[in-house]
Every structure is written in C-alpha cells, then in structure tokens.
N, C-alpha and C positions, 0 to 999 in steps of 0.2 A: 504494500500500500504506500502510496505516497500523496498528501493531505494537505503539505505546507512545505514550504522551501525556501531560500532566501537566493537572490540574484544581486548582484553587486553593479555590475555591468553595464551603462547603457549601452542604448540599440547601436547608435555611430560605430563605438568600440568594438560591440560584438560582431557586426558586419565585417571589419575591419578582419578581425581574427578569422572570420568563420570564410570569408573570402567573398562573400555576396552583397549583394546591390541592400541598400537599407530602405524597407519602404515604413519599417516602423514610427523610424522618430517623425515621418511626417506621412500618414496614410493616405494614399489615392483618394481622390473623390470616387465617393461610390461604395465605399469598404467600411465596413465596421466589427470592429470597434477602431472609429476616426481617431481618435488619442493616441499618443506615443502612450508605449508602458513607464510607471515611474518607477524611477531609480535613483541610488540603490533602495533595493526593498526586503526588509531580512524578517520579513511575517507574511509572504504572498498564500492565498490561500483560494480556494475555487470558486471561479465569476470574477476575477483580478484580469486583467488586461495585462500580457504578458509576450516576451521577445521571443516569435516561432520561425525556424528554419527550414525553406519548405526548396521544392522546383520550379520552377516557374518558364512555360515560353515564353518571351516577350512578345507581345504583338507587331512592333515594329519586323518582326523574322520573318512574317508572314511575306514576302515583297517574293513575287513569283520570277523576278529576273536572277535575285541572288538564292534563293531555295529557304526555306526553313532552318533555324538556328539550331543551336544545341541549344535545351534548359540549362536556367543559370539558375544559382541560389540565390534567393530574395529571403531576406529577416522582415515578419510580417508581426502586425498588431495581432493575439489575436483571444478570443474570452478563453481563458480556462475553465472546462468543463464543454466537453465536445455534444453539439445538438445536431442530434439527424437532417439532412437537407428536406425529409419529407415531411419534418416537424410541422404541423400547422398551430397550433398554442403558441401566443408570440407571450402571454404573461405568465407563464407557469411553466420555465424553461428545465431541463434535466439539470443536472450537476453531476454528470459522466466523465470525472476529473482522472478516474485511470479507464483501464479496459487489461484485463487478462489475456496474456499475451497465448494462453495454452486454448481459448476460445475466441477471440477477438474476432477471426476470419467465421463462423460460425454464428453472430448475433447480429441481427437486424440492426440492431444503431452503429455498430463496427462494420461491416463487411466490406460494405463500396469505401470507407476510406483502407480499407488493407488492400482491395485489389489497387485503389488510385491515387491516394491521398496518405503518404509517410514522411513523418517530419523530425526535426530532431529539436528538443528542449534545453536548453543553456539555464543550468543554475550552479551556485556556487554550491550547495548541500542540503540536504533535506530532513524535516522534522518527522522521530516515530511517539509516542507515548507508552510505557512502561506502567500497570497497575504496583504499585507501591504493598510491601510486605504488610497482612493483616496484625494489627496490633495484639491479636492471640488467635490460637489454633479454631480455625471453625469462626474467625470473624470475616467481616468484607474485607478487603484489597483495601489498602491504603489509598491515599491520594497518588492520585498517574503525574509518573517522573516524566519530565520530556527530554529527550536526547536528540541530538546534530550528528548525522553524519556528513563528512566531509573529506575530501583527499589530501594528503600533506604537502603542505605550503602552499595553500589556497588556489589549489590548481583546480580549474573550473571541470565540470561536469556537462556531460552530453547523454539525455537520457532520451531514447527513441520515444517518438509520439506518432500517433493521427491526426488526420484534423480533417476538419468541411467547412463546404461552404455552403451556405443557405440563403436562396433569396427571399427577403423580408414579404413575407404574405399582404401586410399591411402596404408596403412601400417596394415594387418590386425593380425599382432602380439601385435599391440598396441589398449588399450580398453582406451577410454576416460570417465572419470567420472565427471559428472554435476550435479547441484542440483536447486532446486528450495524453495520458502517458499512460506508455506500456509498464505493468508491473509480472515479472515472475517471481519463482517461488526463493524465500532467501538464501545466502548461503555463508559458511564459515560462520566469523564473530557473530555478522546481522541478523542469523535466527534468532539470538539470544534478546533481541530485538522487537521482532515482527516476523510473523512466516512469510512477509511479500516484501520484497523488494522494486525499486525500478528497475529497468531495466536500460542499461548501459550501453552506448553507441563507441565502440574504439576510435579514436579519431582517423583511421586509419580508411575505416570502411564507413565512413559518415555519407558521401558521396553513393557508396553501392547502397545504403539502407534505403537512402532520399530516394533511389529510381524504382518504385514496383516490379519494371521491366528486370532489373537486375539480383535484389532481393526480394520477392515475393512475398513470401510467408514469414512474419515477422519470428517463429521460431526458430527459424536459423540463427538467428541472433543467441540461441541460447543452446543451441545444439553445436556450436564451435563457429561459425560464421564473423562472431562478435570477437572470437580472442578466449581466455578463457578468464569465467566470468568465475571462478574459484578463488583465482590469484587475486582478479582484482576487488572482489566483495573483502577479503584477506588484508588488502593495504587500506581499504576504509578506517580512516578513524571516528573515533563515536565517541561522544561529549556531553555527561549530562550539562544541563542549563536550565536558565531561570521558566521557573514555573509563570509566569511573566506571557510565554509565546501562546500561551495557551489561550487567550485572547487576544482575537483576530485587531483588536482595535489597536494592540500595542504595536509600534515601532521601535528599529535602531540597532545599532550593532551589539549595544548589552543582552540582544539577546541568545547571541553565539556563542556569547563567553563561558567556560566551566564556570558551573558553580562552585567548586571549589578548586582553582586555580594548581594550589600547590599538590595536588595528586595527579592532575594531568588528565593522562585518555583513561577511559574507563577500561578498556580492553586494550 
C-alpha cells in the first residue's frame, strides 16, 4: 500500500532529470488538473495534484511530409487517485490511489490504462503506519507508529503508475488527468512494515515501463524485468517519525525526521 508520500522536487527540476518536456508547472489549456503541483510537499496524500511521467506524441509529429515522431516524455499535472475514463459521476469521484499490480490488467477501472496508459511517479519516500504494542495481553493495539521509507542520501524514487484521461461529462473540452500507483507484495525489512509495497521503476528500464508496446504487463516489473526488487526493498531505509503526518492538514520537512534522532534507522 502506498497512502502518503513526500516529493521534494519541482516539476522544472524533475523534467530536467527525468529528460522530458514539463507541461506541469504550467498545464495546457484544456487539461486538468490546470495547477502546477506544489512543492516541496512532505504530507501528499490522494486527490493532491501531483508531478506524472507519462508518453506522449506530440501533435506537431503529425506533419505527413516529415512522418510521425517518436513519443517523448512529458511531466504532467495530474489528480492522485486514478478515475475511469467511462466514469460518468463528476461529484462522487473514486480514490483509486494504488491498483494491484498481480490484478491491475484484470479490473475494469485498471485494464485500458495497462494495455495504454503507464507512467512513472517521482517521490522522494513514502508513509506506512504501524498499530502500536497493546498496553497488556488481550488489549487493543496501541496508537499506529508512522514510518518513512526512503533510499540513502535522499536519492529520489520512481514508482510505476497508470493513469487516464477523462473527458469532463459536464465540460467536454476539458480532459481530466489521474493517476494511480502500482503496489506489490513487500519484501525483506518492508514486510515488517506492511505486506504491500510500491512498486519500483529501475531507472534503467523507466523508458521500457513508459511504452505498453515494450512492457506490457506490469508484472514483469516484478518477475525480474524491474532488476531485483529483493536487493532493493533491502537498501530501503525506514524511519519512524512524528505522529504529526498522520494529519493530512500538517506540513514540512519535520515530518521526515526520526523521532528519535540518536538511534537512527529502525532497521
């Protein structure tokens, strides 16, 4: 599962990095969600306006003397929590913030973005919660710990997504853009965690995930495609921190810090 996450990044910079055209910090007429995402933001959490790495033709490619372009990577605005393009309810929207990467291709809200729609999500690490030791045997669960995981030395993350687009039933010049994240099952220290994890994009094979045509079936990613996802669930580090994030309303980097500094990673 993955619920909450912090991105550091803006869009300008991550385009920069990620090698693509930015259409986030300043969205197409036409698109929504029209806002750049704001940053940095270290409490994002589902229905936030967030930086999505997708394909894109350009239409200018279209020109029948020079032929059809290659897709470029475009960083797009776009809502977290992925809504069906055949959604007709414009005020009672889903919050389909992940999707199961072992059924994703097999569920009506997922399918047409696995056959045609793969993206990848830029964050810096992402929020689990922990139910807390009952104060005696046969009581309830303590208060839930929140933990950060993150890679050492704030090396950013690329976690494969879906996404669509919907055109506004109300407004049908207006196409809305959503996305979702892949989670499978965890592994190493992260079980100890949550049994789901996201699911991780090697940088390597960022470009093969982004093409349908190239990676199809988002389990490859977990059946060796991706690298192995052993090692690197293994070099995660994990942080408890302020009980603080657990409201969506709070801001700021206090809330990445160990709560208690002088003992370090928990694992």
């Amino acid at each position: 599962m993955c619920g909450r996450f912090s991105l550091s990044s803006d869009p300008a910079q991550l385009a920069l990095e990620l090698d693509a055209v930015d259409e986030a910090s300043a969205p197409p007429v036409g698109l929504h969600p029209d806002t750049a995402p704001t940053t940095p933001r270290f409490n994002i959490a589902p229905t936030t306006t967030v930086p999505v790495l997708t394909l894109d033709v350009p239409r200018e490619s279209l020109d029948e003397a020079a032929g059809p372009a290659a897709p470029r990577r475009v960083l797009r605005a776009m809502r977290w929590g992925l809504v069906p393009s055949w959604t007709k309810e414009s005020q009672r929207l889903p919050t389909l913030f992940n999707a199961r990467v072992e059924t994703a291709a097999s569920k009506p809200a997922f399918r047409a973005a696995v056959a045609r729609r793969h993206c990848v999500v830029p964050m810096d690490g992402w929020y689990e919660w922990v139910p807390g030791e009952p104060a005696s045997p046969g009581a309830k669960a303590g208060p839930k710990q929140p933990y950060f995981m993150s890679l050492p030395g704030d090396r950013g993350l690329l976690m494969a997504g879906l996404w669509e687009a919907r055109r506004d039933p109300v407004d049908p010049s207006v196409t809305r853009l959503s996305c979702t994240i892949l989670t499978t099952e965890a592994l190493g220290p992260l079980r100890r965690i949550h049994d789901r994890m996201p699911l991780a994009v090697h940088p390597d094979l960022v470009a093969d995930w982004l093409d349908p045509a190239v990676i199809g079936d988002p389990r490859a990613l977990v059946d060796g495609a991706g690298g192995d996802l052993g090692e690197w669930a293994e070099s995660v580090e994990i942080r408890p921190v302020s009980r603080a994030v657990s409201n969506v309303r709070n801001e700021g980097p206090e809330l990445v810090r160990p709560v208690d500094p002088t003992e370090g990673m928990l694992f």
